[in-house]
C-alpha positions in Angstrom: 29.4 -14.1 10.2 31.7 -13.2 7.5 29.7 -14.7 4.9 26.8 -13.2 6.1 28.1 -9.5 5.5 29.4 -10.4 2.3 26.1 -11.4 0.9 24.9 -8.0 2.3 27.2 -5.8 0.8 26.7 -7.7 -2.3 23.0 -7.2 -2.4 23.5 -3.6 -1.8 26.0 -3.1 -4.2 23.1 -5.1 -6.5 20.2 -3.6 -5.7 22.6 -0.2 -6.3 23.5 -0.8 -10.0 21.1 0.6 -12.5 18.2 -1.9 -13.9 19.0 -1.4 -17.5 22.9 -0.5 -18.8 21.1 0.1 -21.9 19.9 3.5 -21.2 18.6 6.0 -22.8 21.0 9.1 -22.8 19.7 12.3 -23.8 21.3 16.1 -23.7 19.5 18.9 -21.8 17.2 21.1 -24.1 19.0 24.2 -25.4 15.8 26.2 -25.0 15.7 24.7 -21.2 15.0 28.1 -19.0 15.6 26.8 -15.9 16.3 22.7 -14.5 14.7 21.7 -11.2 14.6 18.8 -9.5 11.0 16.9 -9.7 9.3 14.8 -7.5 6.1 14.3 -8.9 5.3 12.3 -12.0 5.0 14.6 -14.8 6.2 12.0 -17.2 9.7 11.7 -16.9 12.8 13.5 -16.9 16.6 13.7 -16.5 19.3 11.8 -13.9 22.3 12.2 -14.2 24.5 9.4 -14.4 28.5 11.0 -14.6 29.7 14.2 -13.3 32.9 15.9 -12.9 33.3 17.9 -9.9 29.6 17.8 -9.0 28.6 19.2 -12.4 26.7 16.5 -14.6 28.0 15.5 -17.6 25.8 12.7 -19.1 22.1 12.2 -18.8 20.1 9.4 -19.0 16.1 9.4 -19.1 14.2 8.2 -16.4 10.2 7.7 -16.0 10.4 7.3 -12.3 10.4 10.1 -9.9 12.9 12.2 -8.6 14.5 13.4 -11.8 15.7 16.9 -13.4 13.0 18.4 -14.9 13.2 21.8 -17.4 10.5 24.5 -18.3 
């Protein structure tokens, strides 16, 4: 039974992780009015992937909805 929980928990920690390490990181506009959170697909947008505090820190880009999106 052990075993079997282990190789659950792995394959959610797996299945967890990001696809790619290699992402691409980009800052939030400076002309960006407002950021809200998208769930359609308008062609990509921003997650977040560290944050202090709740607060994000670093971005990375993301074609596949939900994401931050700015107007």
């Amino acid at each position: 039974m052990k075993l079997i929980y282990t190789v659950l928990a792995f394959t959610t920690l797996a299945m967890a992780a990001p696809a790619s390490p290699n992402v691409e990181k980009r800052a939030l506009p400076a002309d960006c009015a407002s950021v809200f959170w998208n769930t359609r697909a308008t062609g990509g947008g921003w997650g977040c992937s560290a944050s202090t505090n709740g607060v994000c820190t670093t971005y990375f880009w993301k074609t596949d909805p939900p994401y931050w999106s700015c107007n």
